[in-house]
C-alpha positions, 0 to 999 in steps of 0.5 A: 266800687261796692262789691258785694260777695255771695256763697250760694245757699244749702246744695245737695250733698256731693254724690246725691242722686242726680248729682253726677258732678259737683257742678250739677248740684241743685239748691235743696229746697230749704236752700231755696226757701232760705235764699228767698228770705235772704234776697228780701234781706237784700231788698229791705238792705236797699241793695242795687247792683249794676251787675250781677255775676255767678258761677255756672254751677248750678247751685250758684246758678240758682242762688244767682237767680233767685236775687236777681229775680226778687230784686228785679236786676235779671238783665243784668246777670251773667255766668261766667267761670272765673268764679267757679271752685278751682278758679284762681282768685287773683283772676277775678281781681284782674278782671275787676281791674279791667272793667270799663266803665268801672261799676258801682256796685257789682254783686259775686255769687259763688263757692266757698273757700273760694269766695273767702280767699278773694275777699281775704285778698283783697282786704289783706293781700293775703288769701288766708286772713281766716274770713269764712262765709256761710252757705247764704253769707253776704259781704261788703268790700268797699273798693277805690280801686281793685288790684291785687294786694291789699286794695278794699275795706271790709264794711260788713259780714252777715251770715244767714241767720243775720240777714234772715232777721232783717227780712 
């Protein structure tokens, strides 16, 4: 399996106005604009994804759907909690253990340090190996089979910058 990892692009602030609660904070509108770069990024990469799962909060929400909608996969997005901030990362490796048919290619677009500690996890086994995405950040992990403990390899790490330079 490919699997892909997504931190969602640049939010409102904690506290902005409208922003109640963690999870209602939008992308900002550079946020926005910088994802869309980002997605055609991910378009020029010739990335597919047989489906394609996002946390529920909005910023992720958003971020999730701005790929979907330029790679043309918004059929196959889905929200779920297991990728919300508080979730436990050894969840989601449970839950990729459990997917019948096993996927090709399956893209998380979450939250930081949260996606960070599941990638270190499954590179390491450890959730602390010190991998850091950026808001925007893209990694490959190449995994024969998902489980917990030290089960994928790292092809690659992009931050925005990187990915915006491919566009």
């Amino acid at each position: 399996m490919n699997l892909y990892i997504l931190r969602h692009g640049i939010a409102a602030e904690p506290g902005a106005e409208g922003c109640a609660k963690d999870s209602d904070r939008p992308l900002t509108p550079k946020g926005r604009r910088k994802l869309r770069g980002i997605a055609e990024a991910m378009k020029v990469l010739e990335l597919k994804f047989d489906l394609i799962l996002a946390s529920p909060y909005l910023r992720a929400r958003q971020t999730a759907e701005i790929v979907a909608k330029v790679l043309r996969c918004a059929r196959r997005l889905e929200f779920t909690e297991i990728l919300v901030p508080s979730a436990n990362p050894a969840n989601v490796v449970e839950f990729l253990c459990r997917l019948t048919p096993p996927l090709d290619d399956l893209l998380l677009v979450g939250h930081d340090p949260f996606l960070s500690e599941l990638a270190s996890l499954l590179i390491s086994g450890n959730r602390d190996v010190g991998l850091v995405l950026k808001k925007g950040g893209l990694c490959k992990l190449v995994c024969e089979s998902p489980k917990p403990g030290r089960s994928a390899d790292l092809e690659w790490l992009l931050t925005p910058k990187q990915l915006l330079q491919l566009k």
